[in-house]
C-alpha positions in Angstrom: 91.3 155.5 112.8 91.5 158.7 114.7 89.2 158.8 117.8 87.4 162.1 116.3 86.4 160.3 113.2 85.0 156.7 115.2 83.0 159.1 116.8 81.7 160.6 113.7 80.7 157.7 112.4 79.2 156.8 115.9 77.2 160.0 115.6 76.1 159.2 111.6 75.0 155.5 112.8 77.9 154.2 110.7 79.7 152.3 114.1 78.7 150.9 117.4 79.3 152.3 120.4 81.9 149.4 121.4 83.6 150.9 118.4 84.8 154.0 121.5 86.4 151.1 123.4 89.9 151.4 121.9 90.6 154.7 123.6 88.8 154.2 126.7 91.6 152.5 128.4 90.5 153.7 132.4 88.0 152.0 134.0 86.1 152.5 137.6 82.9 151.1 138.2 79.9 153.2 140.8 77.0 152.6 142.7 74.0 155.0 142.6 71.4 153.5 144.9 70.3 150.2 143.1 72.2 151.6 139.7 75.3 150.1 138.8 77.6 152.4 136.5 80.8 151.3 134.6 82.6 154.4 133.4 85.4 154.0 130.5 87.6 157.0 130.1 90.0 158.0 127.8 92.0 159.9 130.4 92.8 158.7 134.2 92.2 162.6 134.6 88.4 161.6 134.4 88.1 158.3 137.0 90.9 159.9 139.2 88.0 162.8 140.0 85.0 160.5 140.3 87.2 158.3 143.0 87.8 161.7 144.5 84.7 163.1 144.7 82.7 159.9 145.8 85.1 159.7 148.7 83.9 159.0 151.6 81.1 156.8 149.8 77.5 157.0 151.5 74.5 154.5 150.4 73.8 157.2 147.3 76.9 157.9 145.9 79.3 154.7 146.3 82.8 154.0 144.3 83.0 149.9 143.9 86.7 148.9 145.0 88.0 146.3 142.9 89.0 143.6 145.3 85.0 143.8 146.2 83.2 143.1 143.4 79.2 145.2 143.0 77.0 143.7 145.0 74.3 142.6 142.2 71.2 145.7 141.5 68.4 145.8 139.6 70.0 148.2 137.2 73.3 148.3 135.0 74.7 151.1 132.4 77.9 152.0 131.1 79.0 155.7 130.6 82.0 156.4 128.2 83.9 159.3 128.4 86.1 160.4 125.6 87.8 163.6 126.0 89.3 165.2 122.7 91.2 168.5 121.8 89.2 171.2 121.9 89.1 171.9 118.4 88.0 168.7 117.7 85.3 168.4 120.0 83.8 171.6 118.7 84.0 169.8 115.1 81.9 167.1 116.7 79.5 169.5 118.0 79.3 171.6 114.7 79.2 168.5 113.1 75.5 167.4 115.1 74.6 171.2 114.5 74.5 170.6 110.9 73.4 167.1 110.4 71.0 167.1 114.0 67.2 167.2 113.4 65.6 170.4 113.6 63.1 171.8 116.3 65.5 170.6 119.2 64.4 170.5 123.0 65.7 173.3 125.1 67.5 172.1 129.0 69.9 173.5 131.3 72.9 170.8 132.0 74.0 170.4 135.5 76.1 174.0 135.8 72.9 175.8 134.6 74.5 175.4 131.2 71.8 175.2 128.5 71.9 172.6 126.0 69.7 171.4 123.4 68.6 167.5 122.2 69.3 166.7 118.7 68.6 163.8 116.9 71.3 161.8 115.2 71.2 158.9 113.2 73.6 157.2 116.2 71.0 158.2 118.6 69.8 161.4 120.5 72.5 163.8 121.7 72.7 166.8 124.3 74.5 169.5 122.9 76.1 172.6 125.0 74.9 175.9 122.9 78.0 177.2 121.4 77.4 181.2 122.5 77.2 179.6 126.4 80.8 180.6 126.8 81.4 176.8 128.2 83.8 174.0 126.5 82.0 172.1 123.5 80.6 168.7 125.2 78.0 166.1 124.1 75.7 163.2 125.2 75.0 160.4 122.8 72.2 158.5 124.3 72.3 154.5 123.3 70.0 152.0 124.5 71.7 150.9 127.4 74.6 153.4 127.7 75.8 156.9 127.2 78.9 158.5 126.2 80.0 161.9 126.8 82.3 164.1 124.8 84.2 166.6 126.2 87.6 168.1 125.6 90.5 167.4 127.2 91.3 170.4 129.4 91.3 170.2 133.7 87.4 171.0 134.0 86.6 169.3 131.0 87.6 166.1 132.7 85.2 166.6 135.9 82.3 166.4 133.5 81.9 162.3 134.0 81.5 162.8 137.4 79.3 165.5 137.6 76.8 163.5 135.1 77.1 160.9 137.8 76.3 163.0 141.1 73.3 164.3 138.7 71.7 160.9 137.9 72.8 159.7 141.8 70.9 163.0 142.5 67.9 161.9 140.0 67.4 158.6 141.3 67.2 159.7 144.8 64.3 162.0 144.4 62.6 158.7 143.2 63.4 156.8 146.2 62.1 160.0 148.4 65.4 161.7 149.2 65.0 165.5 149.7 68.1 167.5 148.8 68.9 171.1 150.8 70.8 173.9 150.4 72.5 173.1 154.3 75.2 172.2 155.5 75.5 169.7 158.3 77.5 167.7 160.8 77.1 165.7 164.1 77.8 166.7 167.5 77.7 164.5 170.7 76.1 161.8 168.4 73.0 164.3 167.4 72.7 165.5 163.7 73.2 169.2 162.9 71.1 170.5 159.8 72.4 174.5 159.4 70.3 176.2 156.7 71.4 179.8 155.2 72.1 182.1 152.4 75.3 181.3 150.2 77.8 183.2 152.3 76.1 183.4 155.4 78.5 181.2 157.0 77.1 177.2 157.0 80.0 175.7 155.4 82.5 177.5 158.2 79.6 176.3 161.3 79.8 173.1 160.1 83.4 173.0 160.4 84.0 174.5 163.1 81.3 172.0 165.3 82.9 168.7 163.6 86.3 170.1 164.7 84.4 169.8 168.1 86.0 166.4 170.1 82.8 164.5 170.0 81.9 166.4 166.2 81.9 164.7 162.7 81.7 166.4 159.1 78.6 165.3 157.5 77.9 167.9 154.3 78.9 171.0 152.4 76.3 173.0 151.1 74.0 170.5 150.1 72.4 167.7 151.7 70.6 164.9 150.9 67.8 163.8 153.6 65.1 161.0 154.1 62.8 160.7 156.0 61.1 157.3 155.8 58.3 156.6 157.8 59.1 153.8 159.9 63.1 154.9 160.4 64.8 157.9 161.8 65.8 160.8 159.6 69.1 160.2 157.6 71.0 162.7 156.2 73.8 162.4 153.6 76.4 164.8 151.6 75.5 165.6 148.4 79.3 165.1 146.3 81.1 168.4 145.7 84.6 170.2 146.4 85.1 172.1 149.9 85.9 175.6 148.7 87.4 177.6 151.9 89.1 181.0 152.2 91.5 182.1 154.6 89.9 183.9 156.7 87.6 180.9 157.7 90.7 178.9 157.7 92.2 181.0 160.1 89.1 181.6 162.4 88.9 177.2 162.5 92.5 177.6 163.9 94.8 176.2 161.0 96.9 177.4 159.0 96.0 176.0 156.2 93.5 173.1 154.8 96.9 170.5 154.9 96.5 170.4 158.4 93.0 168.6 158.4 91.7 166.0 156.6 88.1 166.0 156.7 88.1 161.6 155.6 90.3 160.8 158.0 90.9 161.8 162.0 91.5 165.3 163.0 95.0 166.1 164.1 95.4 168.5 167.1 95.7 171.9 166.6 98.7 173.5 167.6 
C-alpha cells in the first residue's frame, strides 16, 4: 500500500501509527533535557539535518551517538517523519480539511506560520493554512507519539528538527531557562552576552571575539540562559544555521567560511 494512502487511513482511525513504520527506514535518537526523542524518517535528508544542527550538543539540545546508548529520563516519545510529494501531501491536508471537525483552534507554527488544530478520527492534527504561501505539512498527535507530514523538497526536510529545537525550547522554559535575542561567546574564560537589533552587528562581534586566541563561539542570535539560584549563570546556543555575508567574512579576515570551523579549532589566518 502506497505511503499516502497508510496515512489516510492513519488520519480516518482505520490504522495504527506503527502502520508508518515501513517507510521510516532512518533512525536517530535526541535528548531534550530529561526528554528522550526517537525520530523515524522516511528520508536521511531529515536525521542528516537534526545531527547537524544539534552539533555541538549542549545539556538542552543533545544528539545520542549510537555506541552510547540514552542515559535513562523520566520521559520518552517518538516523532515520525514522513515526507511525501508535494501533491500528495496537499491531498492529505485537503483531505483533514474536509473530514476535520469544525471550529478549529488558531496557532502560529515555529516560522510564524499559522496553522489550525483539527480533529480526526486518528487523533488531533495541526494543519499549515493553505493561503500561507508555505509547503502543505501536518501534526497527528497520538498518545505517546507524533508524526509529521511534510513533503519531500530541501526545506521541507528541516521541519523534524525544527519541531525538535521548539519542544527542546518548550521544555526549557519549564525548567527556568530564559531565551535572548543575543549573541554570545567567551573571552579569557569570561562569558560575553551581546544584545542588539537584527543587523546591528551581534552575530559578526561574536565572531570576531571567539576568533580572539583565548575566545570561544558560544551562540548566534539566540541564547538560552539560567540562572539558578545556588549556581553561576549558564548560557547555551539556541540551534540554528550561521548565516554570514561577505562583507563580515571579509572584515573577520577570511576568505571565506571554509576556512573556519566554528566545532572544531581555529586555523591561523593567513
Amino acid at each position: 500500500m502506497p505511503a499516502t494512502d497508510q496515512a489516510i487511513r492513519l488520519l480516518d482511525g482505520d490504522a495504527n501509527v506503527t502502520s508508518l513504520d515501513a517507510w521510516c527506514t532512518e533512525k536517530i535518537t535526541v535528548q531534550l533535557g530529561g526528554l528522550t526523542v526517537d525520530v523515524l524518517a522516511s528520508t536521511g535528508a531529515a536525521t542528516t539535518y537534526i545531527q547537524r544542527l544539534f552539533t555541538p550538543a549542549n545539556e538542552l539540545w543533545n544528539v545520542v551517538s549510537p555506541a552510547t546508548p540514552a542515559a535513562p529520563t523520566g520521559a520518552t516519545a517518538t516523532m515520525r517523519c514522513l515526507a511525501l510529494p508535494r501533491s500528495r501531501a496537499a491531498a492529505l491536508a485537503e483531505h483533514v480539511r474536509v473530514r476535520g471537525a469544525e471550529a478549529p483552534r488558531h496557532v502560529l507554527m515555529h516560522v510564524g506560520a499559522p496553522a489550525t488544530w483539527r480533529q480526526m478520527p486518528g487523533g488531533l492534527v495541526l494543519l499549515t493554512d493553505p493561503h500561507a504561501g508555505i509547503a502543505p505539512q501536518l501534526i497527528v498527535r497520538h498518545p505517546d507519539s507524533f508524526t509529521v507530514i511534510t513533503c519531500d523538497d530541501t526545506d521541507a526536510t528541516m521541519n523534524a528538527a525544527r519541531h525538535l529545537r521548539e519542544i527542546g525550547y518548550r521544555r526549557a522554559e519549564d525548567d527556568g531557562w530564559v531565551c535572548l535575542h543575543a549573541s554570545a561567546a567567551t573571552m579569557d574564560g569570561r562569558g560575553i552576552l551581546i544584545v542588539g537589533d537584527s543587523g546591528a552587528g551581534k552575530s559578526t562581534l561574536a565572531l570576531a571575539l571567539a576568533a580572539t586566541a583565548t575566545g570561544a563561539f558560544i551562540s548566534n542570535d539566540r541564547t538560552m540562559i539560567t540562572t539558578a539560584l545556588d549556581t553561576a549563570p549558564r548560557a547555551v546556543a539556541m540551534p540554528g544555521p550561521i548565516r554570514l555575508n561577505g562583507g563580515t567574512l571579509r572584515a573577520l579576515g577570511y576568505a571565506s567560511a571554509a576556512q573556519w570551523d566554528l566545532t572544531r579549532p581555529k586555523r591561523p589566518r593567513k
